[in-house]
C-alpha positions in Angstrom: 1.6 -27.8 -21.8 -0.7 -25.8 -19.0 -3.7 -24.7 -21.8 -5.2 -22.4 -19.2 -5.0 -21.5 -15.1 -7.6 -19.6 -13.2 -7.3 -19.0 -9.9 -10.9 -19.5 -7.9 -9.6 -18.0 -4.3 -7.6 -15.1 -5.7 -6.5 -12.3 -7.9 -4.5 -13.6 -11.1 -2.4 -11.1 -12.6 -1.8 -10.5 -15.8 -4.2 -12.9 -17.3 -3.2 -16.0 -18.2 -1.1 -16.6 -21.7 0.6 -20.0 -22.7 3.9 -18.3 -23.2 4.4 -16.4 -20.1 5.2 -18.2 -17.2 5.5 -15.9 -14.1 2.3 -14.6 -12.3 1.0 -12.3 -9.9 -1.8 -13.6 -7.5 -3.3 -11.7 -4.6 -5.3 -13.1 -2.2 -7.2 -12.0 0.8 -5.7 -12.8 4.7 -7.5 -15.7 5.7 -6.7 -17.7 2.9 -4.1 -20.4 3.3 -3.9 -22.4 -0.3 -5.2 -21.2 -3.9 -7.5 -23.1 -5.5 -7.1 -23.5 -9.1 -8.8 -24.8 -12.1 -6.5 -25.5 -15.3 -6.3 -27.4 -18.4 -3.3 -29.6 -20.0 -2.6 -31.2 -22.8 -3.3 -34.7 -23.3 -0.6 -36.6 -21.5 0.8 -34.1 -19.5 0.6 -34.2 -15.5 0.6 -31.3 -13.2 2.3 -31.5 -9.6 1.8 -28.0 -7.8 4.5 -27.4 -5.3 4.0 -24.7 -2.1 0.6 -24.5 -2.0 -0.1 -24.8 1.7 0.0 -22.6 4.9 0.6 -19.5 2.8 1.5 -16.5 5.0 1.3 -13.3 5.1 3.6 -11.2 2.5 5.0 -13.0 -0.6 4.7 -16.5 -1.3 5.8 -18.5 -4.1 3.9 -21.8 -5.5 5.2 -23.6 -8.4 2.9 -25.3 -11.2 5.0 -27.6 -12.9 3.4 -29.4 -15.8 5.4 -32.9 -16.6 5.1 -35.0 -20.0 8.0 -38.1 -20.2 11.6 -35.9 -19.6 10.0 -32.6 -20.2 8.6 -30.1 -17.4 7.4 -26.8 -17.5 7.3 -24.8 -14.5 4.6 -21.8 -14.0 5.7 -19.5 -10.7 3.2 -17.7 -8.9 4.0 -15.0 -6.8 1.4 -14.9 -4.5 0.8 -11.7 -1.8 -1.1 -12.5 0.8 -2.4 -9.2 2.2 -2.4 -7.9 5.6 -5.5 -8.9 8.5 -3.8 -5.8 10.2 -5.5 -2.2 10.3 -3.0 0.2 8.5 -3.9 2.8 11.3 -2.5 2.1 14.8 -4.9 3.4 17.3 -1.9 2.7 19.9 -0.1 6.1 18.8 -2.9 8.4 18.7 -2.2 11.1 21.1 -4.3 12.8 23.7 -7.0 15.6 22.6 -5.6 19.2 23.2 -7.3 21.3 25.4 -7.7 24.6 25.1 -7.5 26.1 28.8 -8.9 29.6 28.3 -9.5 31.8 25.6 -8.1 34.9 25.1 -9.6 38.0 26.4 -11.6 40.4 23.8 -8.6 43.0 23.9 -5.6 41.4 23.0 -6.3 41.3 19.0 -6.3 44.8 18.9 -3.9 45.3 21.4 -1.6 43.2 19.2 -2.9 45.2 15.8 -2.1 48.7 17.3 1.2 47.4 18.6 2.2 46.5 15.1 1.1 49.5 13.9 2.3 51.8 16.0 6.0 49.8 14.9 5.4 50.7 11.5 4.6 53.9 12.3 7.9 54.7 13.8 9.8 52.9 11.2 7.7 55.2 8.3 9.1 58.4 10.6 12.6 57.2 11.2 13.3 56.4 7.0 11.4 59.8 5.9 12.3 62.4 8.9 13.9 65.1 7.2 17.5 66.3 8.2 18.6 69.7 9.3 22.0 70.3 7.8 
């Protein structure tokens, strides 16, 4: 029976309990294999399988711990993160530029406008009617 696992290269999640045998392990882009310090049982062997030329993404690697006809096996799911930036400079688009700006007169050319509107629309709703 595995007594205890620690992973030396990598990020083992949750921590390690006798009784639970899938794992989490996240590791950093330029690592290829985990290394790991355990313990067993007296008289039990361990044979780790998948534990070379992890890539990038998921991986699994397989702890199984042998004694006579029984095995236990321990899976670790191990994410290998990214050596990619998340931002891709390629996309960026061009800068605006601003041509010209406006003249001085067209804000308040634009603020008499509207209220000159409004001030038809106030005469329009309230002009009294001759009958």
């Amino acid at each position: 029976m595995l007594l205890d696992l620690e992973i030396l290269n990598g990020e083992l999640s949750p921590v390690f309990d006798i009784y639970n045998d899938v794992y989490s392990v996240t590791i950093d882009d330029d690592i290829t294999s985990l290394v790991m310090d355990y313990e067993v049982e007296d008289g039990y062997i361990v044979n780790v399988i998948d534990n070379t030329g992890l890539e990038e993404g998921e991986n699994e690697v397989y702890i199984q711990v042998i004694k006579d006809e029984e095995i236990n096996t321990y899976t670790l799911l191990v994410y290998k993160e990214s050596s990619e930036p998340v931002f891709n400079y390629e996309y960026v688009p061009e800068p605006m530029e601003v041509e010209e700006e406006l003249p001085e007169y067209v804000a308040p050319l634009i603020g008499g406008s509207c209220l000159l509107i409004i001030l038809i629309v106030f005469l329009l709703l309230f002009k009294k009617r001759k009958s």
